[in-house]
N, C-alpha and C positions, 0 to 999 in steps of 0.2 A: 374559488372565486378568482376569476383574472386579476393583475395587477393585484395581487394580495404582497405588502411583504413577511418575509417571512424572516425570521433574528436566525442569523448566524453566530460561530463562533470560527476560534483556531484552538486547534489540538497541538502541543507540540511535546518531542516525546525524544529523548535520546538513551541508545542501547549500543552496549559492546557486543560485538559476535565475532566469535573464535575464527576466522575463518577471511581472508585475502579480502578486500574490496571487489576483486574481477568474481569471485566466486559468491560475494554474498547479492554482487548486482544479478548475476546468473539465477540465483534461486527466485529473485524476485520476481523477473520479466520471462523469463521461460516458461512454457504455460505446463510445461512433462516435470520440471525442476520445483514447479511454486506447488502443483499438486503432489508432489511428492513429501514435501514437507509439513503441508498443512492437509494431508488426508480428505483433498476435497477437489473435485474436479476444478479444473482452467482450462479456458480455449484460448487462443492470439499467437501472434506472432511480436517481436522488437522488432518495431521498426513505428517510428515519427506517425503519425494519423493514424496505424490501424485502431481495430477494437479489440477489449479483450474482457473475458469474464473472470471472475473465480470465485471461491465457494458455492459450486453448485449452481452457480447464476445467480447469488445474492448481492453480489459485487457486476457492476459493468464499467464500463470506462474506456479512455481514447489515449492513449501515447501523446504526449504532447512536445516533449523533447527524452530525448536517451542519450549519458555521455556514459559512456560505459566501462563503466567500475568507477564511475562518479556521484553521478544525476541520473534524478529521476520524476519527470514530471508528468501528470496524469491528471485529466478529467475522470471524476469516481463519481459514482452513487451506488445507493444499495437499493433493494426493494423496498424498504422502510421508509423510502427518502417521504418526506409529507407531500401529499399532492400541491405541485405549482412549483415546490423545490428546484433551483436548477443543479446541475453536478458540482460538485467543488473543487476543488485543487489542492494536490497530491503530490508533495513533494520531497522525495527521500535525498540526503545528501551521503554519502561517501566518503570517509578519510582513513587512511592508514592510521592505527595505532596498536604500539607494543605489539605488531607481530598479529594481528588482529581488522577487527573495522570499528568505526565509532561511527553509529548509522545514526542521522540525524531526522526526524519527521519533521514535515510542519502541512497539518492537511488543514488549508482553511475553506471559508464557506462551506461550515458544517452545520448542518440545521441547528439551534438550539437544542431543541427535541433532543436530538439523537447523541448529543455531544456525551453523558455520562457514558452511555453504551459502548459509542465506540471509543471513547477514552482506556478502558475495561477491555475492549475487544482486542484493540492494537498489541496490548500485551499479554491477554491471555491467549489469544488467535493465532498471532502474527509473533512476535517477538520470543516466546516463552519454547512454541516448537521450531520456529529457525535455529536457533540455542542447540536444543535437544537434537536437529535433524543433521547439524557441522559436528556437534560432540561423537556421532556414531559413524560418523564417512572417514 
């Protein structure tokens, strides 16, 4: 139904990762690097406007800003999104600690709907094999 709205929320989610800020931003936005760790195709390039996929085409999305080995901002959806949904925003932050990164999310305008999933997803998807893919490099 046009003009339906639709309840959002925000996810927000912080993780330590073994591993330099410049190298955990590289895993993120590099589409050979993101599929490497999470076992699942990505297409795109870093760079401000393009598009890019991942998980197999489950994830799409648009580069919105890139500070690199900083920020990270992104228009996302999944396949899931509920029809009339529009993408949300995708926000990873970057900071050096203890030798490490303290990777910061905050991904708002997330469906209602989908908010336990990917609450759930970001750590068992995302954060749990980033973890496991810096422990073995």
């Amino acid at each position: 139904m046009p003009g339906r709205k639709i309840d959002t929320c925000t996810i927000r989610q912080r993780v330590t990762i073994a591993a330099p800020p410049a190298k955990v931003y590289e895993a993120l936005v590099n589409a050979k690097k993101h599929a490497a760790f999470t076992a699942a195709e990505a297409t795109g390039v870093a760079r401000v406007g393009a598009r890019f996929t991942a998980w197999d085409g489950y994830i799409s999305g648009k580069h919105l800003l890139l500070e690199r080995g900083r920020r990270i901002v992104q228009e996302w959806a999944t396949t899931q999104w509920p029809k009339g949904a529009i993408a949300s925003r995708l926000e990873i932050r970057l900071e050096p600690s203890g030798g490490g990164t303290a990777l910061t999310m905050i991904h708002s305008g997330v469906p209602a709907s989908r908010v336990a999933s990917l609450r759930d997803g970001w750590r068992q998807y995302y954060w749990q094999p980033l973890k496991a893919w810096f422990r073995v490099r």
